[in-house]
RONU-544689 format. One record per atom (N, C-alpha, C, CB): residue in three letters; y, x, z. Coordinates in pm, 1 decimal. Glycine has a CB too. Layout:
<atom "ALA",<Y,X,Z>>
...
//
This chain:
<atom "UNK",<7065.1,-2662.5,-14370.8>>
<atom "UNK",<7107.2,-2556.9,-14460.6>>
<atom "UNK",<7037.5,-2428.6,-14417.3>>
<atom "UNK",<7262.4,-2540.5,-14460.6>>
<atom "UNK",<6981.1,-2399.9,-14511.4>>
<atom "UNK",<6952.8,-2238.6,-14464.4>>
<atom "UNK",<7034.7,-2109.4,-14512.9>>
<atom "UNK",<6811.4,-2202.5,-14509.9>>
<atom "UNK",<6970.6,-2047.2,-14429.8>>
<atom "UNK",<7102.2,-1867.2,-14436.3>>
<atom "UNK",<6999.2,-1775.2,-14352.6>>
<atom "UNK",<7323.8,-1874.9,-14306.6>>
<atom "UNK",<7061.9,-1668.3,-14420.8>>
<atom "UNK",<6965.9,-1545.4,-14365.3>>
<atom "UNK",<7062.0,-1439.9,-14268.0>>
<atom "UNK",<6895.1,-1447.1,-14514.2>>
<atom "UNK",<7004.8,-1406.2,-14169.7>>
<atom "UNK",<7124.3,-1320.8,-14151.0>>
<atom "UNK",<7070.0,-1210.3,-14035.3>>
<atom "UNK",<7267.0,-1418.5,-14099.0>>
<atom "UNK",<7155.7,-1117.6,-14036.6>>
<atom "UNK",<7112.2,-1000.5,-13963.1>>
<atom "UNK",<7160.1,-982.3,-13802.6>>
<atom "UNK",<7163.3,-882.6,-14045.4>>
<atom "UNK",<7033.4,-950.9,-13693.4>>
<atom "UNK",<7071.3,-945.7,-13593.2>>
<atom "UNK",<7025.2,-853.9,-13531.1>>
<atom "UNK",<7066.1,-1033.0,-13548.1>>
<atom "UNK",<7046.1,-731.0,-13417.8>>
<atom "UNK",<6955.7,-653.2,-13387.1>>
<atom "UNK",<6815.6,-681.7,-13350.5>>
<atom "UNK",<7001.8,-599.5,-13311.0>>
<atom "UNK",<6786.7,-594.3,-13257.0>>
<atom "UNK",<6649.4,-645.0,-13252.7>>
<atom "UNK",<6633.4,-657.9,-13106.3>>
<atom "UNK",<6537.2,-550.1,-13323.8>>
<atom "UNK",<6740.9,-639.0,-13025.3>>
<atom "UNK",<6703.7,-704.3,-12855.3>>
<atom "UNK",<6774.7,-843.4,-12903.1>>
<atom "UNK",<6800.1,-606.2,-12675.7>>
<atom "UNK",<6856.5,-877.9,-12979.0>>
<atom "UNK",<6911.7,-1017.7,-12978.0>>
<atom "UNK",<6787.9,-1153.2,-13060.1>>
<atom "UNK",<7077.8,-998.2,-13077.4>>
<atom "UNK",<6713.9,-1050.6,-13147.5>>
<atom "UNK",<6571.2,-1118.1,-13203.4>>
<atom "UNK",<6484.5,-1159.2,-13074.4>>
<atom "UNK",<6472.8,-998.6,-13304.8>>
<atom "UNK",<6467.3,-1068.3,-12983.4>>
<atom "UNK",<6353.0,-1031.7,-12900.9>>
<atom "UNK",<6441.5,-1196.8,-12789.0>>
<atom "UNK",<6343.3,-804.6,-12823.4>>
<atom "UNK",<6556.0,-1197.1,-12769.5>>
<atom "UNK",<6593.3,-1312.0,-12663.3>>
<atom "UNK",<6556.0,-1431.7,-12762.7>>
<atom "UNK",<6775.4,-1314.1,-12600.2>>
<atom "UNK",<6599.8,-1436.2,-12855.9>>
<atom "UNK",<6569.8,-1568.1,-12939.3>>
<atom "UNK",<6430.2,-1582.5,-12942.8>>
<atom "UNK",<6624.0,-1567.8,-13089.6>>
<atom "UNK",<6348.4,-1502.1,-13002.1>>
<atom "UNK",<6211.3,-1535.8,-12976.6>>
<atom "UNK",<6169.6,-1598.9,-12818.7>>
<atom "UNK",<6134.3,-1401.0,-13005.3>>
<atom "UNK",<6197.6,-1518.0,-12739.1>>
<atom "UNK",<6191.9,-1558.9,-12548.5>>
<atom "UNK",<6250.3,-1696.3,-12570.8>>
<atom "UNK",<6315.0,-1443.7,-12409.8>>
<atom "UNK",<6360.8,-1740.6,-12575.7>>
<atom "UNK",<6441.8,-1873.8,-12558.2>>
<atom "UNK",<6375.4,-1971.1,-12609.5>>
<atom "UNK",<6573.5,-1879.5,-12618.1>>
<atom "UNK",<6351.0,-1922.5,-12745.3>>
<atom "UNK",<6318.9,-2053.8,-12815.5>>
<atom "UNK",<6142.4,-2106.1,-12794.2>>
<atom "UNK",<6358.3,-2024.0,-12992.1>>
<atom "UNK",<6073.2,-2009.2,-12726.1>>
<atom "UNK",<5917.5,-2047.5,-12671.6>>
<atom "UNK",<5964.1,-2118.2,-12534.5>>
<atom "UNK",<5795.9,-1891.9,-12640.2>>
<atom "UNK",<6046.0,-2076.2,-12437.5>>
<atom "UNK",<6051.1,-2119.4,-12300.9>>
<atom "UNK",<6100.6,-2268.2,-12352.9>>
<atom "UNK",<6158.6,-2022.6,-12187.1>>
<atom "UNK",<6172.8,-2307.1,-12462.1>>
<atom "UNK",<6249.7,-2434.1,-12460.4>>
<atom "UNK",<6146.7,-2538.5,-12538.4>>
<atom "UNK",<6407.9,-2416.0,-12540.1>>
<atom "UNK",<6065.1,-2439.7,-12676.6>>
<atom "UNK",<5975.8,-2517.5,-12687.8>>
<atom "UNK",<6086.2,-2568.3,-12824.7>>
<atom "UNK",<5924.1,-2612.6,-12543.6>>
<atom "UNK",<6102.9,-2462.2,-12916.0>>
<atom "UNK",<6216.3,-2505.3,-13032.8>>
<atom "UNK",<6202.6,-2382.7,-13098.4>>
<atom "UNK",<6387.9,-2543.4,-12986.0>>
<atom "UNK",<6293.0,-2403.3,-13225.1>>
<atom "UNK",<6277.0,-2259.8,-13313.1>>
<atom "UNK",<6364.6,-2187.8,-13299.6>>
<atom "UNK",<6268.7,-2260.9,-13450.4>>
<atom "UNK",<6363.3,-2112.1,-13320.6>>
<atom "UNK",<6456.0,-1967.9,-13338.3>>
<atom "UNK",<6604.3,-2016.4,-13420.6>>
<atom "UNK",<6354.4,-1830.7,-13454.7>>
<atom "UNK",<6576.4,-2091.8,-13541.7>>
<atom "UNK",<6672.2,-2153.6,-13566.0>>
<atom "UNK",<6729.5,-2254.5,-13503.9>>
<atom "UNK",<6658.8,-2177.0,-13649.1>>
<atom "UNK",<6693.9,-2334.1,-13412.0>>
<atom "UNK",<6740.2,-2388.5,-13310.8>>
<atom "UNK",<6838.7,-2340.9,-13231.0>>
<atom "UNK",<6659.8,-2408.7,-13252.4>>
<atom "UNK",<6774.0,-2238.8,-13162.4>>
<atom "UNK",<6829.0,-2150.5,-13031.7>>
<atom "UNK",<6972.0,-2103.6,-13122.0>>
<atom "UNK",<6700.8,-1987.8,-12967.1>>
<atom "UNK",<6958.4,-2029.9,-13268.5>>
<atom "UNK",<7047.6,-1996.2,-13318.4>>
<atom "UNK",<7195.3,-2065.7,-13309.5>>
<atom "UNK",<6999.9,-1986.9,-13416.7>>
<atom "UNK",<7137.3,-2230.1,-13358.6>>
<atom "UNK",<7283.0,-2287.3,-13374.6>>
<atom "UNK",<7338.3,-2355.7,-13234.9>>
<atom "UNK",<7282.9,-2406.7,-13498.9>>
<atom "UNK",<7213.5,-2364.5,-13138.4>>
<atom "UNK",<7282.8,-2416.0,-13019.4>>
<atom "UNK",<7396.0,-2286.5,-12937.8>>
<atom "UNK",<7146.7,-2469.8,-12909.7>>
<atom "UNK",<7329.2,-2187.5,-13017.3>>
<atom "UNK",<7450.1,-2058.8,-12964.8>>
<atom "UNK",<7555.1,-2077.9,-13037.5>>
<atom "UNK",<7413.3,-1892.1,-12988.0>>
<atom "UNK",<7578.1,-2092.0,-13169.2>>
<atom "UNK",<7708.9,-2070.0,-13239.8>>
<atom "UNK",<7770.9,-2209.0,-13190.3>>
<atom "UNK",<7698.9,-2045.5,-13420.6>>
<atom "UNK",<7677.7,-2294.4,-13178.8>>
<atom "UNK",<7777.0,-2409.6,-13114.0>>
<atom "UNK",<7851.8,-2391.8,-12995.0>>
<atom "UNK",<7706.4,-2525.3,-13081.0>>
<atom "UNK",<7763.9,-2380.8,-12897.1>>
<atom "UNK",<7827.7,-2345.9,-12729.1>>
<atom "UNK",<7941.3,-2235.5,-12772.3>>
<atom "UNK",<7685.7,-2258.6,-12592.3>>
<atom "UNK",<7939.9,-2160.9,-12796.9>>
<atom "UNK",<8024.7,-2026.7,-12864.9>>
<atom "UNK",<8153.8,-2083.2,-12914.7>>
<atom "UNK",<7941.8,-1946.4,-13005.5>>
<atom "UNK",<8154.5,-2161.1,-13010.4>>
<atom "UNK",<8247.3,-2241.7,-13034.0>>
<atom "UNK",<8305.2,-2358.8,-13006.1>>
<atom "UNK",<8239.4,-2247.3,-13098.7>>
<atom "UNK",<8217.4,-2385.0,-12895.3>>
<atom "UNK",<8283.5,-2489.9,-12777.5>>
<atom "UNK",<8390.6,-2446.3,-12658.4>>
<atom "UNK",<8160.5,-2545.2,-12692.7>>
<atom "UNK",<8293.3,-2313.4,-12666.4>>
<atom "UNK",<8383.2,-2220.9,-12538.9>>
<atom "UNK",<8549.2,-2122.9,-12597.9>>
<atom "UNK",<8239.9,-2067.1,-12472.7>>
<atom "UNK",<8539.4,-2132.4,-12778.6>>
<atom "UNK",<8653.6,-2074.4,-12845.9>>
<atom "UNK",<8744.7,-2170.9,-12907.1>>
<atom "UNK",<8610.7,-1984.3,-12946.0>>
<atom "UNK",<8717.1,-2312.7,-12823.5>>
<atom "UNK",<8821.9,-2386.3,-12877.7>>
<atom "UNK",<8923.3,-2481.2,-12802.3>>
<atom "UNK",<8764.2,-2455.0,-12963.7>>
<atom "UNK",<9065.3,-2378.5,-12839.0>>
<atom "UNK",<9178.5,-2428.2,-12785.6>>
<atom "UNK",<9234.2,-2526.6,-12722.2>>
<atom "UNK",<9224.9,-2427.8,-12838.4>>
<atom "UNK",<9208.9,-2638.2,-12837.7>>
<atom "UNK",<9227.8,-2739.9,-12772.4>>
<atom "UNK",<9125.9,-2807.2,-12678.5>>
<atom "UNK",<9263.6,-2810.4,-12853.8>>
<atom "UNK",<9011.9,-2773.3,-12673.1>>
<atom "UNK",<8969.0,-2814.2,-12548.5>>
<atom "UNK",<9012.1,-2788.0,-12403.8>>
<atom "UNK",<8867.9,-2784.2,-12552.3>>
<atom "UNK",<9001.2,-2627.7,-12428.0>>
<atom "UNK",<9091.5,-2558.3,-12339.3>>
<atom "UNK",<9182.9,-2625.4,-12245.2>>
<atom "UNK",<9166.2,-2484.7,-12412.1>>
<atom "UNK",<9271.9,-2616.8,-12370.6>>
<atom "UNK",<9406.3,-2716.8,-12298.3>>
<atom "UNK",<9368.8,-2853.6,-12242.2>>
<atom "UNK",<9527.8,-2759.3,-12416.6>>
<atom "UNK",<9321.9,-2913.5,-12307.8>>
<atom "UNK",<9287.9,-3046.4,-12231.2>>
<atom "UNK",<9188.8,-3032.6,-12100.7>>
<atom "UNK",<9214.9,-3147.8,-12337.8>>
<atom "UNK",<9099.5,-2937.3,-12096.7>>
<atom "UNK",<9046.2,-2897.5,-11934.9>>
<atom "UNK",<9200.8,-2864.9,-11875.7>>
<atom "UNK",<8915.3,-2728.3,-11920.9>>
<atom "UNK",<9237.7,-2797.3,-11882.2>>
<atom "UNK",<9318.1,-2730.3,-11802.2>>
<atom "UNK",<9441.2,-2854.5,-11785.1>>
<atom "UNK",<9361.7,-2575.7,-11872.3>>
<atom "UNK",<9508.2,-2949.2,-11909.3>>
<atom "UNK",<9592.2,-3014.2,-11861.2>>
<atom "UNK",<9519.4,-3155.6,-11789.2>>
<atom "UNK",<9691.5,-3030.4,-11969.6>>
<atom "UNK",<9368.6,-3199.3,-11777.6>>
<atom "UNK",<9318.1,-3295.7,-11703.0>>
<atom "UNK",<9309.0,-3240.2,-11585.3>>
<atom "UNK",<9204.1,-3349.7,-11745.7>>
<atom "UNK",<9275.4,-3105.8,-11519.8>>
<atom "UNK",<9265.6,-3032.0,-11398.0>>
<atom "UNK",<9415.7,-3056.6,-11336.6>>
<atom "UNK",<9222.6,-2866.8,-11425.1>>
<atom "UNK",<9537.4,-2985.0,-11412.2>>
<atom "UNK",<9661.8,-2953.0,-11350.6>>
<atom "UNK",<9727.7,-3087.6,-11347.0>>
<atom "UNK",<9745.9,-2841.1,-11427.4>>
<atom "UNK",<9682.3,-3257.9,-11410.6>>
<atom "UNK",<9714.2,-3394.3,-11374.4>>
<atom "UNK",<9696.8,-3413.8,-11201.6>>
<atom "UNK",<9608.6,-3497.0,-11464.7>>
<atom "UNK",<9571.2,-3369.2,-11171.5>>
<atom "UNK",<9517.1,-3417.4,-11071.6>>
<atom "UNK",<9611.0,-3291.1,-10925.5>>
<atom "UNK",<9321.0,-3412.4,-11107.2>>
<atom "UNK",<9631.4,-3171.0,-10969.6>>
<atom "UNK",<9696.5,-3107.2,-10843.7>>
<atom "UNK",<9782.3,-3056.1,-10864.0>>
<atom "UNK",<9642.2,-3027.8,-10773.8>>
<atom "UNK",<9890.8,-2981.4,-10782.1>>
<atom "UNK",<9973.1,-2913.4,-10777.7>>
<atom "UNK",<10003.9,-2826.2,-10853.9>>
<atom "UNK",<9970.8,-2884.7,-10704.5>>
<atom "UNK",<10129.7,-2779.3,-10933.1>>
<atom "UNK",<10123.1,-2647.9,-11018.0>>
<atom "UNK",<10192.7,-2581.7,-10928.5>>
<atom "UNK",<10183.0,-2640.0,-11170.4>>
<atom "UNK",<10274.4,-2565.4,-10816.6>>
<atom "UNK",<10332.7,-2482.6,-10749.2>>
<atom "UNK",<10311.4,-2409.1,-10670.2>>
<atom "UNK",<10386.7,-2510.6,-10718.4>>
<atom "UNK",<10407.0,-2290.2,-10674.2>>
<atom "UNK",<10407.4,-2175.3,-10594.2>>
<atom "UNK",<10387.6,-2212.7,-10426.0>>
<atom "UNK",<10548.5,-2099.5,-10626.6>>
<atom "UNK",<10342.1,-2116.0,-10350.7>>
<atom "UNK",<10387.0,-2187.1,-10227.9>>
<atom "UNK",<10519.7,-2124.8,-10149.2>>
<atom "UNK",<10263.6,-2186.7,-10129.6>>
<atom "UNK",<10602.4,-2199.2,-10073.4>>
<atom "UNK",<10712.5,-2137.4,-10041.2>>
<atom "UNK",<10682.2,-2029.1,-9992.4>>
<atom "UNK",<10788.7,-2197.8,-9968.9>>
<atom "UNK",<10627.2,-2003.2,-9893.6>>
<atom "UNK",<10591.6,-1859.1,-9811.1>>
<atom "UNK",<10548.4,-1745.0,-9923.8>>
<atom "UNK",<10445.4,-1883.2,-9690.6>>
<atom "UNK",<10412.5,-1769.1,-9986.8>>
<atom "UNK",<10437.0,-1667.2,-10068.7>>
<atom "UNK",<10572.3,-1646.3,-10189.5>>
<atom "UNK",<10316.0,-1667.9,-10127.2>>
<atom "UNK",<10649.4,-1734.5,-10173.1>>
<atom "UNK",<10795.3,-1716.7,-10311.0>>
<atom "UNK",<10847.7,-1626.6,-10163.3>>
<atom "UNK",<10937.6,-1922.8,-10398.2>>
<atom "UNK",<10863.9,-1660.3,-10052.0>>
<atom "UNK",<10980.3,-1590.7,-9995.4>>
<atom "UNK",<10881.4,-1450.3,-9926.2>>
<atom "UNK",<11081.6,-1706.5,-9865.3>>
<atom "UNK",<10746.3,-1423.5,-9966.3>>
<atom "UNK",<10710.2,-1290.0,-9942.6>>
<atom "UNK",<10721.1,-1194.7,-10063.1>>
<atom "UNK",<10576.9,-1289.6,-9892.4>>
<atom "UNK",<10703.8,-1266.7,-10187.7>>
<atom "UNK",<10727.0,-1230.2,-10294.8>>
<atom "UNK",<10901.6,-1154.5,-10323.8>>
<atom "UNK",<10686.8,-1355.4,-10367.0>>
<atom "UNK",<11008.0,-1228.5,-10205.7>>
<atom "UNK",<11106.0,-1203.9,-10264.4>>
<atom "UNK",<11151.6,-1087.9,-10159.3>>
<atom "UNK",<11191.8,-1328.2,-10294.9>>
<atom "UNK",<11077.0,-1103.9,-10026.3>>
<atom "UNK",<11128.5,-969.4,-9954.1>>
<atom "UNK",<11075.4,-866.5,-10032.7>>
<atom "UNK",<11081.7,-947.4,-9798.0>>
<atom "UNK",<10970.2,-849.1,-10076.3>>
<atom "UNK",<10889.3,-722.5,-10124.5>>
<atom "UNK",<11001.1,-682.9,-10232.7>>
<atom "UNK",<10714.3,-754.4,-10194.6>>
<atom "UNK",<11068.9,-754.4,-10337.1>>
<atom "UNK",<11131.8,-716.4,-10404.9>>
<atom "UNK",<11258.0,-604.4,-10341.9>>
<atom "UNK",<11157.4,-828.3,-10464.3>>
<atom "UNK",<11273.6,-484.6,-10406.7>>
<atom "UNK",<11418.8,-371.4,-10428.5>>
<atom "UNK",<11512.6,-441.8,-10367.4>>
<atom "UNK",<11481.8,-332.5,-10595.5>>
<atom "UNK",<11600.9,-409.9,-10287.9>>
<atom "UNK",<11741.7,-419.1,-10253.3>>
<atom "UNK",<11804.0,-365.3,-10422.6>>
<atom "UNK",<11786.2,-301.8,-10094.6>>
<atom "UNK",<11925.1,-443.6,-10434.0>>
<atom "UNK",<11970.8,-402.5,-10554.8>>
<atom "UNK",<12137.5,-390.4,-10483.8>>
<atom "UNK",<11932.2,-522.0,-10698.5>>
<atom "UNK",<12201.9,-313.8,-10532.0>>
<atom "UNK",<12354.9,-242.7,-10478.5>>
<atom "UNK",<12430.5,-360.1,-10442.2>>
<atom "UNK",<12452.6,-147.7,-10603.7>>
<atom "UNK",<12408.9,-496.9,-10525.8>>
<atom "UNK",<12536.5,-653.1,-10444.1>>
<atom "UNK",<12450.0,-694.9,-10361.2>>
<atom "UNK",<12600.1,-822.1,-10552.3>>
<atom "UNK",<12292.7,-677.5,-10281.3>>
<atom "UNK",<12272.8,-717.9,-10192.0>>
<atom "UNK",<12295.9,-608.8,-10080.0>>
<atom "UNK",<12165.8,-774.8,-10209.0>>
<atom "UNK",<12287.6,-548.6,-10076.8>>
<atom "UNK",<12300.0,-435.5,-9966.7>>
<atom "UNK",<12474.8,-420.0,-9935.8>>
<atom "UNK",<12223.0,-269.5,-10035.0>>
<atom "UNK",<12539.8,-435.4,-10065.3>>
<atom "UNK",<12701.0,-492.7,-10010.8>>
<atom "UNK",<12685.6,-584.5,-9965.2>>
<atom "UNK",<12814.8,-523.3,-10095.8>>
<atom "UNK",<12661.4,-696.9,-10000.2>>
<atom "UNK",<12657.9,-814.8,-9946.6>>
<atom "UNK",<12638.1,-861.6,-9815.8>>
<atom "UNK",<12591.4,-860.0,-9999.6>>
<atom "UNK",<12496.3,-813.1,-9800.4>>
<atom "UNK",<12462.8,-784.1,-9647.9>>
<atom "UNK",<12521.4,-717.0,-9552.4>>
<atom "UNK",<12368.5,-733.2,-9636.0>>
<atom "UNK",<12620.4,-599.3,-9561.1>>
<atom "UNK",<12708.0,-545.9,-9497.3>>
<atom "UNK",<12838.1,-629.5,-9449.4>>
<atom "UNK",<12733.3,-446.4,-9570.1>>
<atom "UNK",<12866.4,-697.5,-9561.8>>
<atom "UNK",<12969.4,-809.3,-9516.5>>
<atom "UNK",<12955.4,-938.7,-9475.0>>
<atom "UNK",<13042.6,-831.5,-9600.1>>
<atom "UNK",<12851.9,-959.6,-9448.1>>
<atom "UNK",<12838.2,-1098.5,-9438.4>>
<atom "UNK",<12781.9,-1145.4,-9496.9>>
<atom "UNK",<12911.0,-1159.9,-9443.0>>
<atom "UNK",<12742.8,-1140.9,-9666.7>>
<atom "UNK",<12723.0,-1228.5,-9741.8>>
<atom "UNK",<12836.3,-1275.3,-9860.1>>
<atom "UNK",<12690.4,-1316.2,-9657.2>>
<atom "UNK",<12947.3,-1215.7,-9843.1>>
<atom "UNK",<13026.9,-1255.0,-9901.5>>
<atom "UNK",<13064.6,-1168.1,-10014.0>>
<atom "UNK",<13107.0,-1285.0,-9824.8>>
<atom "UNK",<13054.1,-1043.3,-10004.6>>
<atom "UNK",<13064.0,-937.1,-10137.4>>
<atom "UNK",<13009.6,-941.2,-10263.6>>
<atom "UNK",<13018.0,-825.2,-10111.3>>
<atom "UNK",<13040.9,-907.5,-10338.9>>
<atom "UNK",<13029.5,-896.7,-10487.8>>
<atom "UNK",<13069.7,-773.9,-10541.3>>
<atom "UNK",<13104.5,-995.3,-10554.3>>
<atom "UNK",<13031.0,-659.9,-10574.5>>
<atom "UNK",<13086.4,-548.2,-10613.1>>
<atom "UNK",<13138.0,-574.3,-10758.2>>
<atom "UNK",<12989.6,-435.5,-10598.7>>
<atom "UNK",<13261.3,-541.2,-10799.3>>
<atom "UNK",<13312.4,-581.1,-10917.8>>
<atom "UNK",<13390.7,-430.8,-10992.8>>
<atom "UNK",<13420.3,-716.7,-10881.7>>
<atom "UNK",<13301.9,-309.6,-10939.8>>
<atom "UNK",<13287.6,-187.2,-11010.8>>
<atom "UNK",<13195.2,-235.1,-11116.2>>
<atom "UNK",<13234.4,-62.3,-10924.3>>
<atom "UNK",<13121.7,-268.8,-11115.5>>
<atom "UNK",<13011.3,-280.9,-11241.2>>
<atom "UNK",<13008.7,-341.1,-11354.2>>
<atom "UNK",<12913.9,-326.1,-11213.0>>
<atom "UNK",<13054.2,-277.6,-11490.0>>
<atom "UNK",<13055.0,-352.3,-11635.2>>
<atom "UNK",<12962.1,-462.8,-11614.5>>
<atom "UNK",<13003.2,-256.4,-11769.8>>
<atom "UNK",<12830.3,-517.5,-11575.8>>
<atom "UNK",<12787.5,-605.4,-11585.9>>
<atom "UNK",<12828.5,-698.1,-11516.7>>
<atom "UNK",<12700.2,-590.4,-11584.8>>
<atom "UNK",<12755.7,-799.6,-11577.4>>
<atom "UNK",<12811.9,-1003.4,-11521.2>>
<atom "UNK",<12704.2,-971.6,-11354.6>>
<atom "UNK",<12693.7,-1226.3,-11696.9>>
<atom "UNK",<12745.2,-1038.8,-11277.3>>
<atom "UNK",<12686.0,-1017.9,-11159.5>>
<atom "UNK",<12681.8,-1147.3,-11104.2>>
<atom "UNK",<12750.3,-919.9,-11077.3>>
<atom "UNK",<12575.0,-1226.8,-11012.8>>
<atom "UNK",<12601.8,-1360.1,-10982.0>>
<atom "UNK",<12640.5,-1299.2,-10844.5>>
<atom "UNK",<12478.2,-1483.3,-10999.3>>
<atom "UNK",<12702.4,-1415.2,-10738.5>>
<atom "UNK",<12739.5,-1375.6,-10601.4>>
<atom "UNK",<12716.4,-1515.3,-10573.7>>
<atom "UNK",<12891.1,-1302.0,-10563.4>>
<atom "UNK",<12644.1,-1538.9,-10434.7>>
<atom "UNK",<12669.7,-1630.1,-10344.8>>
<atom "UNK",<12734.5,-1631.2,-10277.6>>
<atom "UNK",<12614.0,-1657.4,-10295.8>>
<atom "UNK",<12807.4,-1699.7,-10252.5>>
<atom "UNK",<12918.9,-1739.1,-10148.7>>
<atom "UNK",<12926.0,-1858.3,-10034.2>>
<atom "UNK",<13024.2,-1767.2,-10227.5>>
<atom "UNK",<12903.5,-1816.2,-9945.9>>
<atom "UNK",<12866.3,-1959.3,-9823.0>>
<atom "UNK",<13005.5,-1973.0,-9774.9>>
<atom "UNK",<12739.6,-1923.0,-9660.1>>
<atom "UNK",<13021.0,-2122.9,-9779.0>>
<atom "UNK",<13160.2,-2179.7,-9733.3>>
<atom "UNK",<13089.9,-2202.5,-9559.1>>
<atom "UNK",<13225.7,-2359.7,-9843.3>>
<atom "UNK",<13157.9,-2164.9,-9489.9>>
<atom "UNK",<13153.3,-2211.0,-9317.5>>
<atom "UNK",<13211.4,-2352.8,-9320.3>>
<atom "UNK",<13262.5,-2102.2,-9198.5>>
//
């Protein structure tokens, strides 16, 4: 099929270069770009790289970084009670739902 179409003129100047080094036409070079282009913009390939990669290894966090991740995190007001008592506090001033751990000895 042919089509005409407009391109600057450093993107002329690579197609001309490409398509002498490969030893093909300009229209060549053209559609092997819109192809690769649209090999590299399609989704479902995507996914299937990525879900044949994530078959073969691990998707998880590693513990050390989850528990560096979780010191770095804010003290929030039921841990800093909490920690004062033991572990056992729950401040129940606060309109909001609040979770509490509670360790049985």
């Amino acid at each position: 099929m042919k089509t005409a179409i407009s391109v600057p003129e450093d993107v002329f100047q690579l197609s001309e270069k490409l398509a002498k080094k490969l030893k093909i036409s300009r229209s060549a070079v053209f559609a092997m770009g819109v192809k690769k282009l649209a090999e590299e913009h399609d989704d479902d390939k995507v996914t299937a790289k990525l879900d044949s990669f994530y078959a073969n290894e691990k998707a998880e966090i590693d513990p050390v970084i989850m528990k560096m991740a979780a010191l770095s995190l804010p003290k929030d007001e039921w841990q800093s009670n909490a920690a004062k008592s033991g572990g056992r506090a729950c401040p129940s001033r606060s309109p909001r739902v609040r979770v509490c751990r509670v360790r049985f000895l």
